[in-house]
C-alpha positions in Angstrom: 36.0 -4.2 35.2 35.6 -6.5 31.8 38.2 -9.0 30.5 37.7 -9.1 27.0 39.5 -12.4 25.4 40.0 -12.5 21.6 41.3 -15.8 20.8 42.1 -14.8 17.1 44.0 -17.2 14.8 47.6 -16.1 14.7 47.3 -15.0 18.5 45.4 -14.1 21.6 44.5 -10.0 22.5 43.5 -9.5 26.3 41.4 -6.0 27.2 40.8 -5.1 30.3 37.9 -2.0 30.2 36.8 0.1 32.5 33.0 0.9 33.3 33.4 3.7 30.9 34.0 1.1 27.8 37.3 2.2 28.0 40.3 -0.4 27.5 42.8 0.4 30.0 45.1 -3.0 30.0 46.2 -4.7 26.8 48.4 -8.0 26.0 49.2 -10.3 23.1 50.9 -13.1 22.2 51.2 -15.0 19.2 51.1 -18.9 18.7 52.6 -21.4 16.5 51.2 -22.1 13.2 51.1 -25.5 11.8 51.0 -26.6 8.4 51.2 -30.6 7.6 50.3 -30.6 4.3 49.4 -28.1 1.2 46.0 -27.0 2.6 46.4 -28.1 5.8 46.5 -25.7 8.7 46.4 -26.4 12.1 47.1 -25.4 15.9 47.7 -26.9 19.2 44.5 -26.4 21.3 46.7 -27.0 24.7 49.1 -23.9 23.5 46.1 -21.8 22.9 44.6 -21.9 26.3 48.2 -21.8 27.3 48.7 -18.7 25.7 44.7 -17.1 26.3 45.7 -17.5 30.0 49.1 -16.2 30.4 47.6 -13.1 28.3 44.3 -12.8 30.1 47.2 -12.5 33.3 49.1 -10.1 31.5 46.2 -7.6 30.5 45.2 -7.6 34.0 48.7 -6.6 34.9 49.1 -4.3 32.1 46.2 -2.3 34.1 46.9 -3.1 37.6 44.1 -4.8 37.8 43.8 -7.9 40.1 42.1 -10.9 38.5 39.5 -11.3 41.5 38.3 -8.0 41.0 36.9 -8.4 37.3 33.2 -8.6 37.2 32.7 -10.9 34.1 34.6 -11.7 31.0 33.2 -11.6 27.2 34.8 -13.9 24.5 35.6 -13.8 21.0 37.2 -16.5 18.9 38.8 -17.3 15.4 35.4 -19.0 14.4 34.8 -22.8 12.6 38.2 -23.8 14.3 37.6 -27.2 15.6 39.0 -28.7 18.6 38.7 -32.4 19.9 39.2 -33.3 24.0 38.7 -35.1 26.8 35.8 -34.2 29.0 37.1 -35.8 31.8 40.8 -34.3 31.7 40.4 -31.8 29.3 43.7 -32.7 27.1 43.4 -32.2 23.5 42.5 -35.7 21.4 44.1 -33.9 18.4 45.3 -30.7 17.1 42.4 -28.4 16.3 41.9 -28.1 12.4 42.0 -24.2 11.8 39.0 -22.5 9.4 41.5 -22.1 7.1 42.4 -25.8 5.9 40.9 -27.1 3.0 41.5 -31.0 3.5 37.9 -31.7 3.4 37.4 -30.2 0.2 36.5 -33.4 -1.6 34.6 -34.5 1.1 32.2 -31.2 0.6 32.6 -32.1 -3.8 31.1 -35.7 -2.9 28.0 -34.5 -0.4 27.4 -31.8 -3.5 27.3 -34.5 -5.8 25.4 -36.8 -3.7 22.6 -34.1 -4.1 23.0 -32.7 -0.4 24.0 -29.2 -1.1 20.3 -27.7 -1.2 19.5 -29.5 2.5 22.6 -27.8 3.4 22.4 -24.2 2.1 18.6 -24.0 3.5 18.9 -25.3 6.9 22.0 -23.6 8.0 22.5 -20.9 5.5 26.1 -21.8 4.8 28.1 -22.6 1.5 29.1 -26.5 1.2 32.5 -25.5 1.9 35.5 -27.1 3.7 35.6 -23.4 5.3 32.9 -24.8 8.1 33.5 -27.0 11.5 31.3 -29.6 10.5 33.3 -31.9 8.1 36.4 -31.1 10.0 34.6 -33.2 12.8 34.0 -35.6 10.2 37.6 -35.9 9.1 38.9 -36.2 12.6 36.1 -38.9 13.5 37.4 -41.1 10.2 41.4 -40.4 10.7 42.0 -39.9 14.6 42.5 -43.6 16.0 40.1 -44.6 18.4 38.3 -41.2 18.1 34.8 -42.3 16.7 34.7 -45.0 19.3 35.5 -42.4 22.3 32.9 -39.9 21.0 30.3 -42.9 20.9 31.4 -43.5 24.7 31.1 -39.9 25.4 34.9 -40.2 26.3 35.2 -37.3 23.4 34.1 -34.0 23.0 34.0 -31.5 20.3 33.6 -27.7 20.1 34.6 -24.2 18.3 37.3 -22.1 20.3 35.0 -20.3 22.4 33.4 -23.5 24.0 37.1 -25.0 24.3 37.9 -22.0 26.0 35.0 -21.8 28.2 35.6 -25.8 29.0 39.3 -24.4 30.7 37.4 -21.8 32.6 34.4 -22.9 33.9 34.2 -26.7 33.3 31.0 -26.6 31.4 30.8 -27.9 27.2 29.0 -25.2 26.0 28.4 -22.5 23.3 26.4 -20.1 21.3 24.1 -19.5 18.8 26.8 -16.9 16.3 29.6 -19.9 16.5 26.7 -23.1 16.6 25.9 -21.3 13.0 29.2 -21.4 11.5 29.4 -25.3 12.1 27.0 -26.7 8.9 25.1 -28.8 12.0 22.7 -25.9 13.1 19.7 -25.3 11.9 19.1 -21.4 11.9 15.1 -21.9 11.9 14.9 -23.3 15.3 18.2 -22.5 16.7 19.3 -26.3 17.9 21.2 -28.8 16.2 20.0 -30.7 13.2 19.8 -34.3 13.2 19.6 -34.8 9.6 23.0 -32.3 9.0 24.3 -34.6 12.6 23.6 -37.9 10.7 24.8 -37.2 7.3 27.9 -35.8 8.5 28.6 -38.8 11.0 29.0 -36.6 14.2 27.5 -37.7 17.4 25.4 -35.1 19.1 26.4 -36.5 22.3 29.4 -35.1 21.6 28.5 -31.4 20.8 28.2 -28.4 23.3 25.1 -27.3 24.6 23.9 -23.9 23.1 23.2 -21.3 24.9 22.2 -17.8 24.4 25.0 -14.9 23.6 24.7 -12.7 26.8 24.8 -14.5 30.1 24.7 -18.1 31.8 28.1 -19.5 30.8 29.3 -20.0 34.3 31.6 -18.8 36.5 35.3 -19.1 36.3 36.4 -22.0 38.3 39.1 -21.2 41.3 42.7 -21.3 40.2 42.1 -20.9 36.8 43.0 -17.3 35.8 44.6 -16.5 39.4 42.0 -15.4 41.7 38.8 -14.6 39.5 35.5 -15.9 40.3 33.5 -13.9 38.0 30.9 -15.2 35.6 31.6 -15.2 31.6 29.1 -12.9 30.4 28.8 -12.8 26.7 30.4 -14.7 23.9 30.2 -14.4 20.3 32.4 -15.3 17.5 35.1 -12.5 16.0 32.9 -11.5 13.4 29.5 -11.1 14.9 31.2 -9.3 18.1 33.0 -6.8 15.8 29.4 -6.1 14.6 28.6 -5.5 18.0 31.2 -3.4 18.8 30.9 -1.2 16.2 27.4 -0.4 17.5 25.8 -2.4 14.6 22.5 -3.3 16.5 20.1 -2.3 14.0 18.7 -3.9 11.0 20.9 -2.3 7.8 24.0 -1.6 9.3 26.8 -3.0 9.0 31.3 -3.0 9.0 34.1 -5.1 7.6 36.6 -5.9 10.0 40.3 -6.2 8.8 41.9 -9.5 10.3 43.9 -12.5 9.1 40.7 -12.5 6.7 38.3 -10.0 6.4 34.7 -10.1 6.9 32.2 -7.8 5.5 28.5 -8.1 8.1 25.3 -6.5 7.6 22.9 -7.0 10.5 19.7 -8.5 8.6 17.6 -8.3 12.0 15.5 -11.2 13.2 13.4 -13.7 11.8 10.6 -11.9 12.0 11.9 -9.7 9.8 12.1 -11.6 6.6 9.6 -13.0 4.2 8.2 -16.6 5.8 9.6 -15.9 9.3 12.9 -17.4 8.1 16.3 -15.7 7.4 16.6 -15.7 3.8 19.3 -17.2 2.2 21.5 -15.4 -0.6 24.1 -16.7 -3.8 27.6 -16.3 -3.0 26.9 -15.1 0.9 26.5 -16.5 4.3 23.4 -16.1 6.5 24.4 -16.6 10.0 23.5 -15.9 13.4 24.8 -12.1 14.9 23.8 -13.2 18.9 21.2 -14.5 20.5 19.8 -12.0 24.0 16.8 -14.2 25.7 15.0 -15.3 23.2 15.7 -13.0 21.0 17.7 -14.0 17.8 18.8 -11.1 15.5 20.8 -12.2 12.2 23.7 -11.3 9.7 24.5 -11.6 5.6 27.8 -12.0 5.6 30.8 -12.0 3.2 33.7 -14.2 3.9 37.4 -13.2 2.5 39.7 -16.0 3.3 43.3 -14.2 3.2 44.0 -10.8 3.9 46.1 -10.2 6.9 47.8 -13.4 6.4 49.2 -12.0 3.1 51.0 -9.2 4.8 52.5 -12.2 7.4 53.2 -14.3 4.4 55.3 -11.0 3.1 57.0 -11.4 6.7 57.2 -14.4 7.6 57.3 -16.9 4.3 58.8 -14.2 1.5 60.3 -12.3 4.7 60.3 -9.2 2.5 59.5 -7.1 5.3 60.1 -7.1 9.0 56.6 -5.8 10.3 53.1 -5.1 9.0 53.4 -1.2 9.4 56.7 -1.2 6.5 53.7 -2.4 3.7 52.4 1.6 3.9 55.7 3.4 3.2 56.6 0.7 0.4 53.0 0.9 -0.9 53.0 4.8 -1.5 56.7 5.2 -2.4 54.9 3.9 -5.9 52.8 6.1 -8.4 51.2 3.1 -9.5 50.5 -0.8 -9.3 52.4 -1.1 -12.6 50.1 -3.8 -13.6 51.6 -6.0 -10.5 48.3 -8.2 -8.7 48.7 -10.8 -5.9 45.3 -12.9 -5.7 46.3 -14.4 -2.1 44.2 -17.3 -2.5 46.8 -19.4 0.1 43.7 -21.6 1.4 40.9 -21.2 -2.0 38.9 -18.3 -1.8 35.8 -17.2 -0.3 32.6 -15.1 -0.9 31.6 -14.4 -3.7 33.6 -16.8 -5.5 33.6 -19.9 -3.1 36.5 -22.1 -4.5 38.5 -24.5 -2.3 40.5 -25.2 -5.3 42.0 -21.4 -6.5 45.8 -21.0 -5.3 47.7 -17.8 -4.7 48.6 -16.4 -8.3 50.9 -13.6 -8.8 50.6 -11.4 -12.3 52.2 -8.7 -13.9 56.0 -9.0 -12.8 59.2 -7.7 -14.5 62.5 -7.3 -14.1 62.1 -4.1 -12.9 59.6 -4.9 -9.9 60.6 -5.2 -6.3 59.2 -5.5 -2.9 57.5 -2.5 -2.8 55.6 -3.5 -6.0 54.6 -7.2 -3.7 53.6 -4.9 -0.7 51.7 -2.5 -2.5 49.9 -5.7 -4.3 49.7 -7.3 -1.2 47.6 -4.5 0.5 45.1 -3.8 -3.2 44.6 -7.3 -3.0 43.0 -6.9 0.5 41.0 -3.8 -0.6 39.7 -5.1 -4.0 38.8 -8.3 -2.7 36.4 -6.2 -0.1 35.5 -4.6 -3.0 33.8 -7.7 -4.6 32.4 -8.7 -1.0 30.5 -5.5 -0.5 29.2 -5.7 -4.5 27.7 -8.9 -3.7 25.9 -7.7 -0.6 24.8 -4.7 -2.2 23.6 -7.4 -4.9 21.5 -9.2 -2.0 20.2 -6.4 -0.1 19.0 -4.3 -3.1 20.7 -1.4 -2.2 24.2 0.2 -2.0 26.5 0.6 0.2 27.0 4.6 1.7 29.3 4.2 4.3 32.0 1.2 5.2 32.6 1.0 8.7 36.0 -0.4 9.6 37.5 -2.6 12.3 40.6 -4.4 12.7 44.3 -4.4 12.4 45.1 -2.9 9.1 42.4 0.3 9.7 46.1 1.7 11.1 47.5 1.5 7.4 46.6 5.1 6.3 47.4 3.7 2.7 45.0 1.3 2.4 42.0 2.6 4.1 42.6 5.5 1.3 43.0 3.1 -1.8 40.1 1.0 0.2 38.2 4.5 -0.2 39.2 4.8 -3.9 38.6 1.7 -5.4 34.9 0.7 -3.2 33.6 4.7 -4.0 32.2 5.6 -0.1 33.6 6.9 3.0 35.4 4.5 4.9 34.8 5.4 8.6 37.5 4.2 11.3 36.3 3.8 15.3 38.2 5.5 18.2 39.1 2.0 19.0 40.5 0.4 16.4 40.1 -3.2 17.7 36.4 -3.6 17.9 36.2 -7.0 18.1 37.6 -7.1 21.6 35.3 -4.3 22.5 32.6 -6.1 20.9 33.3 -9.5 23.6 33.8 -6.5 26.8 30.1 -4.8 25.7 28.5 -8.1 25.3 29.5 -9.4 28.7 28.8 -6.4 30.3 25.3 -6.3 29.2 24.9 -10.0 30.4 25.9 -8.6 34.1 24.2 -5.8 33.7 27.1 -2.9 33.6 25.9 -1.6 30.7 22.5 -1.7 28.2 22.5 -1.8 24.6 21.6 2.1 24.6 25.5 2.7 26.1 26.9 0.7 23.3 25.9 2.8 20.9 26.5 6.0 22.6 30.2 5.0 23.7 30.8 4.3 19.4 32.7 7.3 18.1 34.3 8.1 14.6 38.2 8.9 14.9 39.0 8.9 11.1 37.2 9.4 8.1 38.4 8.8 4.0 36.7 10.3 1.2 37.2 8.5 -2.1 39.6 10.9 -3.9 40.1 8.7 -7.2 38.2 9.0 -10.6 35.1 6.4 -11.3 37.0 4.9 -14.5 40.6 4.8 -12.6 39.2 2.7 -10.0 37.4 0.4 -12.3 40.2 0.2 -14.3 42.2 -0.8 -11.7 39.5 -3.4 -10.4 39.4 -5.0 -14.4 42.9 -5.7 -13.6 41.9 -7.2 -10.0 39.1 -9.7 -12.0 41.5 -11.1 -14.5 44.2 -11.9 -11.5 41.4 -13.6 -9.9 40.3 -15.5 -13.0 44.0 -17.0 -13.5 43.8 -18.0 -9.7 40.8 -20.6 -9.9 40.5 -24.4 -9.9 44.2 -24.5 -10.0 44.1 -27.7 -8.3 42.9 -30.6 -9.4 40.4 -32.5 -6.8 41.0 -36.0 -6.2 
């Protein structure tokens, strides 16, 4: 038996799978959201492993499994989340500063203008973007009292999620190569830390985890922890990269776009090897980042980062309150013939690939007396499909080649609606797993591999289509539709005003 832990960032999901990749136990909980200031987003690292364990418990409830008979775990996590602590008690130093918040955004306008930017994009393959862990360590080392001084002592430690949560189970400050990448400290050419990025961002080493290959050698879950387990954590790879996996995505060219609080289109690029000068090239617009790392064995992704799509359906529930759950959006959306000229650009926290600006703001356009909630829901959820839309445009840009076939993961793959306009608009087959969330699967596969349940080859025999949509609208509808979706966007950006 697997426990699969996906710290996301609204809440936790716990799988338990069998030794047929089969989930059999399933629990969730969400957590509380924090928001100090406009931009800002944050969340108690305490609550999280609070909440990761009392799921984790649950899941292995849900199945009737005892905790002392799993045989590993696997981890996924929200990625660039940043949590501060202390290595001899383990308490949070302050909240972690979620990949969402945009605070550091002058801080990343000041190293582009310093001339930085290049050494940046090159070593790590990032965008200088407030999106990434590494000046959110820099922030919390200038404006946390005392914290720059305890990190020089070795009295503070920093990490991603998955090396917080791996700290609470097995006492060791470690991580991996997928969440090392997203940090803007890694260098993806020889898979350690940079010194240089370390330096010029004012973060100790010292203070960062150990990386260690994807599959295997995390430790073992210390006694008391998660009730009576003793088993080792097997794999570990952020959301993303684990989604890939799940979705049987192990060969160079293939790739998926999983449907979460953001969504995330990933093309595995393969190794090193594999690209011109025995380095992962970097492209305009897109993210090259680590997939995992088996042995040494490295294999890489392009990726395309969208900032705010299943946090605009919980802003239509939770801040507009417009609807009482997700699953209303796709009655609402299809009681309407059309759009009506009604777009949402849910640019809460900036937006991501391709455009890449910290400073765009949520922008509404189109409204008349005579729209409603159904004309916000049905927005809410085009918004989500055209921006994947421009995401998979600019990786087709990259690779040289277009897309045939979108493989889909996540949440909102339920929302017959959207995967049908998501269909329309992008002009391929959108393809939905038997198991919808993937990214779980993706952390239960990858540990059981590191322990030796199953190989590679059964991860790609146990993927299976359940659902398939054929695009059903004209060529010129849907790019009429999408002109609509790039002015809305246009009126969204450098809304702000940096400082």
């Amino acid at each position: 038996m697997i426990l699969a832990i996906d710290q996301g960032t609204t809440g936790t999901t716990c799988f338990v799978v069998d030794a047929d990749g089969e989930p059999i136990g399933r629990a969730y909980r969400e957590f509380q959201q924090f928001f100090p200031q406009p931009g800002w987003v944050e969340h108690d690292a305490g609550e999280i492993w609070a909440t990761t364990r009392a799921v984790a418990l649950d899941a292995c409830d849900d199945a009737g499994v005892d905790p002392s008979d799993l045989d590993a775990i696997g981890i996924t996590n929200q990625r660039e989340t940043v949590c501060a602590w202390d290595p001899a008690t383990g308490e949070p130093l302050h909240r972690a500063i979620v990949w969402q918040d945009r605070r550091t955004a002058g801080m990343c306008d000041r190293l582009r203008t310093d001339g930085h930017e290049p050494l940046i994009r090159e070593r790590t393959g990032l965008v200088l973007d407030p999106y990434f862990s590494g000046t959110k360590i820099a922030w919390m080392l200038e404006h946390a009292p005392g914290l720059r001084e305890r990190a020089a002592r070795g009295t503070a430690v920093f990490g991603t999620i998955d090396s917080w949560l791996l700290f609470q189970l097995t006492g060791e400050h470690v991580t991996e190569p997928s969440n090392a990448s997203r940090t803007m400290l890694f260098d993806l050419g020889t898979g350690a830390w940079d010194a240089e990025l370390c330096e010029l961002l004012g973060v100790p080493m010292r203070a960062l985890p150990e990386v260690r290959p994807s599959i295997g050698g995390f430790g073992r879950v210390r006694d008391g922890v998660l009730g009576g387990a003793t088993c080792p954590v097997g794999g570990v790879a952020g959301d993303q990269q684990a989604a890939l996996y799940g979705q049987a995505c192990l060969d160079r060219g293939e790739g998926k776009n999983t449907y979460g609080t953001g969504s995330f289109v990933l093309l595995n690029t393969g190794m090193a090897a594999d690209a011109p000068g025995g380095r992962p090239t970097v492209h305009d617009g897109l993210i090259t980042t680590v997939a995992w790392q088996i042995g040494a064995r490295t294999v890489y992704a392009l990726e395309a980062s969208v900032f705010a799509t299943g946090a605009a359906v919980q802003w239509l529930r939770d801040g507009l309150r417009i609807i009482d759950s997700a699953a209303e959006t796709e009655a609402l959306a299809g009681s309407l013939r059309s759009n009506d000229g009604v777009y949402l650009v849910p640019a809460f926290a900036g937006l991501g690939a391709p455009h890449w600006d910290p400073y765009a703001r949520g922008t509404i356009v189109g409204l008349t007396r005579g729209s409603t909630r159904a004309h916000l829901a049905r927005a809410t959820l085009e918004s989500i499909a055209f921006q994947t839309v421009d995401a998979v445009r600019a990786m087709e840009h990259a690779a040289g080649e277009d897309l045939r076939v979108l493989k889909a993961d996540g949440g909102a793959t339920a929302n017959r609606w959207l995967m049908q306009f998501q269909a329309d608009v992008l002009g391929v087959p959108v393809v939905v797993p038997a198991i919808h969330e993937t990214t779980a699967l993706g952390a239960a596969f990858l540990a059981g591999v590191g322990v030796g349940t199953w190989s590679q080859r059964d991860v790609t025999a146990t993927w299976r289509e359940a659902v398939r949509y054929e695009p059903a609208m004209s060529r010129d509808e849907a790019e009429a539709l999408h002109v609509g979706w790039a002015d809305a966007v246009s009126r969204s950006l450098r809304q702000v005003v940096p400082d």
